[in-house]
N, C-alpha and C positions, 0 to 999 in steps of 0.2 A: 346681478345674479341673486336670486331667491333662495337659493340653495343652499342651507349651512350643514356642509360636508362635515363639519365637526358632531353635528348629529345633537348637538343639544338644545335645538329650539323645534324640532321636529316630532310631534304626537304620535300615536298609530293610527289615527282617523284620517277621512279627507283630506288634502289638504290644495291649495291651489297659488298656482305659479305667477308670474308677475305680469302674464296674461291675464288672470282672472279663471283660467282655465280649470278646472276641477281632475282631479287625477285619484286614482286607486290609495289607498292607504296602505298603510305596510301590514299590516294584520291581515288584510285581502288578497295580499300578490301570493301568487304562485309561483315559489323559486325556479322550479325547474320549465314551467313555461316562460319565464322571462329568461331566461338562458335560452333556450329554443330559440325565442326571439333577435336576443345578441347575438347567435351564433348564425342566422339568417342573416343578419344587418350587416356581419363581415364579411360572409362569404359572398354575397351580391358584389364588392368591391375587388376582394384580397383570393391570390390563388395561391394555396400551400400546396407543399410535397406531397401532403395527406392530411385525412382525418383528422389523424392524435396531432397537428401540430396548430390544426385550426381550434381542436375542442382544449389547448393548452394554452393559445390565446387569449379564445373566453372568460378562459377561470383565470386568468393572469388581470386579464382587467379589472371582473370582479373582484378579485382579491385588492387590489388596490383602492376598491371604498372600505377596505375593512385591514385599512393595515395598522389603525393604532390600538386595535386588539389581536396584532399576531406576536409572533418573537421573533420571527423570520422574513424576510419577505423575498423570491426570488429572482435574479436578471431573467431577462424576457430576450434572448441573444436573438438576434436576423443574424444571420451570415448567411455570405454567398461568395465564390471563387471573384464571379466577374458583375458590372455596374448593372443595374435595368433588370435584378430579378424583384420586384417589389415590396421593399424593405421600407423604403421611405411609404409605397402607399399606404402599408401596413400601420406604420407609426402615425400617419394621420386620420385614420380612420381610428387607432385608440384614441388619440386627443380629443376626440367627438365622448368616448364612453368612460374615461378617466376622471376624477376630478382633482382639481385644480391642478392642471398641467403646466410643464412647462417647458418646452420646444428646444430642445438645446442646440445649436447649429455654432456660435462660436462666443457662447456667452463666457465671461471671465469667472474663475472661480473666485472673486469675491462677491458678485454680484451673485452665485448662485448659494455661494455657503446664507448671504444674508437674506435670502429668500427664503432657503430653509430654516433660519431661524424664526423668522415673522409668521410659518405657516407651516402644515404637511403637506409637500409637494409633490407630486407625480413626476419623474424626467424622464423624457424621452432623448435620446441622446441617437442623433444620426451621424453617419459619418464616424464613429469613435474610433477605426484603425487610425485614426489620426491622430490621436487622443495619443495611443502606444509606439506611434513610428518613429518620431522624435526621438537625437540621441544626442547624450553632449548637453554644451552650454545652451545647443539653441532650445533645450528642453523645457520646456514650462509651462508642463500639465500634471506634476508632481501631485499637488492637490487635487486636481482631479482624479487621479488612479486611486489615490486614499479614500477620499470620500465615496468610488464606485464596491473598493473591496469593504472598506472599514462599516459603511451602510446596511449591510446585511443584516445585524442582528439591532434588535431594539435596544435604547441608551446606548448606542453608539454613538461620541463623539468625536471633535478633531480640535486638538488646542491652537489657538492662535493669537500673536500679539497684535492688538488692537491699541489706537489713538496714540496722541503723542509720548503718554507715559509707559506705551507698552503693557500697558493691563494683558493679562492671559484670560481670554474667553474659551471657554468651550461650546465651538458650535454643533446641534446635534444633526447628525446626517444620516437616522434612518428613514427611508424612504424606498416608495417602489420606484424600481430602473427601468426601461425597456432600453437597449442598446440595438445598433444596425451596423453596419459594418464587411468589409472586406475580407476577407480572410480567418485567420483566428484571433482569439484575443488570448490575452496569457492566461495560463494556469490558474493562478490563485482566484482571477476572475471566470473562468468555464467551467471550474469545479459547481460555481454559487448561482450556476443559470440554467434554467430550462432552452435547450441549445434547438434551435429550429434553424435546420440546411435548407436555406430559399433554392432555387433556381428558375428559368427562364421560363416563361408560361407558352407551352405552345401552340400552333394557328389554332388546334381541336380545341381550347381551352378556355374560352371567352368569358370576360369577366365584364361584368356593369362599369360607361364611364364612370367615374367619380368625380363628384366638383362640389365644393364645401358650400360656395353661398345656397346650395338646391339640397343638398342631404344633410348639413349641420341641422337644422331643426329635429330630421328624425335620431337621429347620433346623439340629440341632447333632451327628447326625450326618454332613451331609451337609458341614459345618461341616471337623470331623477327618479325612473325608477328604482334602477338598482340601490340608489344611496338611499332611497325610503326604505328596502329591501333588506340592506346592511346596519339600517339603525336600528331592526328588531332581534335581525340575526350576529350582531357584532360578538355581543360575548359570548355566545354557545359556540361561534366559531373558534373566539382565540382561547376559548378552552377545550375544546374538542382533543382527542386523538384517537385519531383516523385510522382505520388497518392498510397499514401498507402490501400490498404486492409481496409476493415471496421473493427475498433477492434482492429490495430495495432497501438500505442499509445505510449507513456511516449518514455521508453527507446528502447522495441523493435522496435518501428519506427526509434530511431536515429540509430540502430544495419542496420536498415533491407534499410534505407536510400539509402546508396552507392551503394548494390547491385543491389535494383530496379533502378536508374539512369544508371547502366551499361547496364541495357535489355534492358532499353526503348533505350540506344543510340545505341544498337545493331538491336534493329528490330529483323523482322520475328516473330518466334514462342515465342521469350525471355521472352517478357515482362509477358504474358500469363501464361508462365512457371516461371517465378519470383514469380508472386504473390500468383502462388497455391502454392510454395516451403516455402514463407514467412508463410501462415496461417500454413501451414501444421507443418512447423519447430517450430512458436511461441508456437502452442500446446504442441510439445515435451518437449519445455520448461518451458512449464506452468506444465505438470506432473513429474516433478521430485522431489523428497523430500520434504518434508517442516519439518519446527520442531515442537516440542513437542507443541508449545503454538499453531502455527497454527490447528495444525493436530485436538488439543484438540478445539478450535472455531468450527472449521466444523461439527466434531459428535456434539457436542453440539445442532448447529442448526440443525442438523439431527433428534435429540431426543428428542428436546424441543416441535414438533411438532406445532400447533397450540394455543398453549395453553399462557397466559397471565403470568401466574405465575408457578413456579415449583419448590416443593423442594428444599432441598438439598439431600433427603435422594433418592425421587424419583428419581433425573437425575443421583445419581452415579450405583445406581439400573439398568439405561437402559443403563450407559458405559458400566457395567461388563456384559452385557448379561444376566441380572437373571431375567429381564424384557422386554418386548416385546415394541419398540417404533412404531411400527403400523400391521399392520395384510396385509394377503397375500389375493389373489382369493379365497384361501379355508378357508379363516377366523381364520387361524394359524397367533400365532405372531412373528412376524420377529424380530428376535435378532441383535444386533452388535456384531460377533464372531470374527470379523478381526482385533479390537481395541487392542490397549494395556494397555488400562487400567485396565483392572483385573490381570493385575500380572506386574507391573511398577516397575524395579529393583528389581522383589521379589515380590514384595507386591501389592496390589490393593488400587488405590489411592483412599484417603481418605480424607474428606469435608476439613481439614485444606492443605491437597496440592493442591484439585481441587483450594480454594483461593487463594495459592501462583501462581499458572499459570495464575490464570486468574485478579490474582494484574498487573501485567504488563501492561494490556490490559484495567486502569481501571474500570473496572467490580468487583463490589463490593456484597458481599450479603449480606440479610437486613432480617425483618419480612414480610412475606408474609400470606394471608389468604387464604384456601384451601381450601372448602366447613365446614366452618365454625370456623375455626380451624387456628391459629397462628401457627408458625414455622418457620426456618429459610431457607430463601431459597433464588430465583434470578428471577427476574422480567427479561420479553422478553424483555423489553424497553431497557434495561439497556447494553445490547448484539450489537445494532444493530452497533452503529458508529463501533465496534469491527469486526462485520461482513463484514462490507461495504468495511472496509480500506483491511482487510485481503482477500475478495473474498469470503467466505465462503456463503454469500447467496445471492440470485438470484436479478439481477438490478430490476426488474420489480414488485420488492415486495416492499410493504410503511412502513411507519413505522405503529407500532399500537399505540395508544391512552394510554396514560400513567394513572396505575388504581390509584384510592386516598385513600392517604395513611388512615390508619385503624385509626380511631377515637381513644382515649383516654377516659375511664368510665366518667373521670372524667370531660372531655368537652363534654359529650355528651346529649343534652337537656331532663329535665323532661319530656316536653311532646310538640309534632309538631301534628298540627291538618293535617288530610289529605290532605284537601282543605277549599279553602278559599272562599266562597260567597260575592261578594260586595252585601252592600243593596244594596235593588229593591226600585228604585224611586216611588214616590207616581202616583198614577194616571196611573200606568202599569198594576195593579193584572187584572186579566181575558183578557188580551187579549189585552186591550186599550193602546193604541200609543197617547202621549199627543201633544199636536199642539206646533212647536217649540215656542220657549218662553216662552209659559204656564206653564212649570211647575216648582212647586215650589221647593225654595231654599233647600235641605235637612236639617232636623231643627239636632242640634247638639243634643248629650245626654249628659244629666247632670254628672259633674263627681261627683264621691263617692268612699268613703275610712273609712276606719275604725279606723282611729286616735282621740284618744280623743280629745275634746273642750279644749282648751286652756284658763283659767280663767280670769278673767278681773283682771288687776295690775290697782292701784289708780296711778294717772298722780299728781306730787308732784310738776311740776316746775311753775316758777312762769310766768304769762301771760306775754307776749310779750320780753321772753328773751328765744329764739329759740336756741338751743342748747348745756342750761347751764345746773351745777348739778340740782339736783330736790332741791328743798327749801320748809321749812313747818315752820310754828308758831305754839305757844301752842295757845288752845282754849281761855282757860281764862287768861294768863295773855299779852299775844300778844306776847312777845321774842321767838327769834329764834331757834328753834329749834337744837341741835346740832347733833343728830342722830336720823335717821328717824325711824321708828319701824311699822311694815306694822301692821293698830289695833288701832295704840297709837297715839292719837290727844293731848299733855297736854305733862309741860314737867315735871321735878323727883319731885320740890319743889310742884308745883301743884297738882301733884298724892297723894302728900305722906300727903298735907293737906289735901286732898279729903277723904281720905283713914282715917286718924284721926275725 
């Protein structure tokens, strides 16, 4: 191969292939007609869903002659429910417009980590449910799951011990992906891909045999031009930033980044067709599974309806269908029959599991009052940060007003007057408005209470010794007193002659 994908032996002039052949130069080509063209060359082979997931394609291959000037580069997912929806043709019909590919079918992740080191590689990876199904000891695709998430962003690597003394190498695994596969793939990997739902092509649908020894020449030159294409536009792409779509945000902006940058630097019709490919795929994305805790937030706000507070007994009532969560045109009520809460492993989830899902989320439940009535139940309030993070309800809605919590008998006051009148200032009855400053001060009311009079104590201490004990003499003979006796003026000797 004549073609140094590296881009550094490559002019903008003429240049000619290891035919002798004479080919357009890269200062010549026309980005957005050479896309026209690739996007002709697949469709002749490959049937997609639609449009945006063929024109998502394109720019997916594309981007892969220009991935050592992105930051990012994104999975290219085929999924399909069931075998024979065309994933695999798909995949080889990019290995025709890719460069330097390499075919993954059941290559050993040592042989592919050391490919990627000696080179930038393209993988195409078919069959990858295979890759995730594995569980237990017989697992050993570990490395591979790392290298498909950890590959995403540039200078990604994965440490490994190499040779007999165990040296630690860092091999670098950014690289463009294209993945095929059955069913879903996990999270961390469907977040980092442009997700395209294959299905079965039907009779009305007909698509061009494909057979490589008769189409790889046109595949491979359609192939060279891009990459003369990409060595003029490499770094205006991996410096670009592209306007995204209103809405496309977090992660799918940084997925959907590189391929918008490829349209815009192609022109024509691309860019246009980028961004309706972008909304339209992010959607796809947005409807794929969710789990049990999301799934169960969503009905939730579906059936909580407008209401402040709600059972416990109530909302498991409108999961299982046995209650109507609002009424139709003809004033019938509308059930949730598509839920799976009335028969959840068997059984119909019950108040202690609705709070084990929705412990995660936490959302706790408490005492609530119901037209009059305590019970245990779940305040909106309580819902919404749960709502907001997971999607479940609508940006444009506020929060509501958090109700107060149910009084206690026993803090609850004897008696609260309705309203309160201030006096009415003097010199106002009938009508009369008094002249500023005329009127008089309001006079206070006397206070009153119902405490007995307190009796007068005799004052025993002696004048002008502030703050001693009290002090008393006897009447008749003048000595001092030695215990005071509230009554008793005279002291024992005196009484007791008094008394004789």
């Amino acid at each position: 191969m004549s073609i140094p994908y590296g881009g550094d032996q490559r002019d903008a002039g003429n240049w000619a292939d290891e035919n002798g052949e004479l080919h357009q130069g890269a200062d010549e080509l026309d980005g957005g007609a050479l896309l026209d063209r690739v996007m002709t060359f697949v469709g002749r082979f490959c049937r997609f869903p639609d449009g945006h997931a063929l024109v998502a394609a394109v720019l997916w291959a594309v981007h892969a002659h220009l991935v050592v000037h992105l930051h990012t580069t994104p999975r290219l997912a085929l999924l399909s429910p069931e075998p024979g929806s065309g994933k695999t043709r798909v995949l080889e019909v990019l290995d025709l417009l890719t460069p330097d590919t390499m075919f993954v079918f059941s290559a050993s992740p040592p042989a592919i980590f050391r490919t990627m080191r000696n080179q930038t590689t393209t993988l195409l990876f078919d069959e990858v449910d295979t890759v995730f199904g594995r569980k237990g000891k017989d697992d050993d695709n570990g490395d591979l799951r790392a290298l498909l998430n950890a590959g995403y962003k540039r200078g990604a690597t994965i440490p490994r011990c190499v040779g007999p003394m165990h040296t630690v190498e860092h091999f670098p695994v950014f690289a463009a992906v294209a993945l095929a596969g059955l069913g879903d793939l996990p999270d961390t990997l469907m977040s980092r891909s442009v997700i395209v739902r294959m299905r079965k092509r039907k009779r009305s649908e007909p698509v061009e045999p494909f057979r490589h020894r008769v189409h790889a020449a046109d595949g491979h030159d359609l192939r060279d031009e891009l990459a003369a294409w990409a060595l003029r536009q490499g770094e205006a792409v991996g410096a670009a930033w592209p306007t995204l779509p209103e809405g496309i945000v977090d992660r799918p902006a940084e997925v959907w980044e590189p391929l918008l940058a490829v349209a815009e630097a192609a022109g024509g019709q691309w860019p246009g067709l980028a961004r309706e490919a972008c909304v339209a795929l992010c959607a796809v994305a947005n409807d794929r599974s969710v789990s049990l805790g999301v799934r169960l937030l969503r009905d939730l706000h579906l059936v909580f309806g407008d209401a402040l507070t709600r059972s416990t007994a109530d909302l498991l009532a409108r999961l299982h269908g046995e209650t109507g969560y609002a009424t139709d045109a003809d004033g019938e009520p509308v059930l949730l029959l598509d839920a799976p809460w009335s028969s959840l492993r068997g059984v119909p989830l019950d108040p202690r599991g609705l709070a084990r899902l929705l412990g995660q989320y936490e959302v706790r439940s408490t005492k609530v009052k119901i037209d009059g009535r305590s019970s245990q139940g779940y305040r909106r309030e309580d819902f919404w940060d749960a709502w907001q993070r997971e999607g479940a309800a609508p940006g444009s809605e506020t929060a509501e007003p958090a109700e107060p919590a149910e009084r206690r008998r026993s803090e609850a006051p004897s008696w609260v007057p309705d309203t309160v009148q201030p006096p009415e200032p003097a010199g106002t009855r009938g009508g009369e408005v008094p002249e500023p400053g005329s009127a008089p001060e309001p006079e206070t009311p006397p206070l009153t209470c119902g405490v007995p009079q307190v009796p007068q104590v005799p004052d025993f201490r002696t004048p002008g010794r502030r703050g001693t004990a009290p002090v008393a003499h006897c009447t008749r003979c003048g000595q001092k007193l030695l215990l005071v006796v509230t009554g008793r003026d005279t002291c024992a000797a005196c009484s007791k002659a008094g008394a004789a």
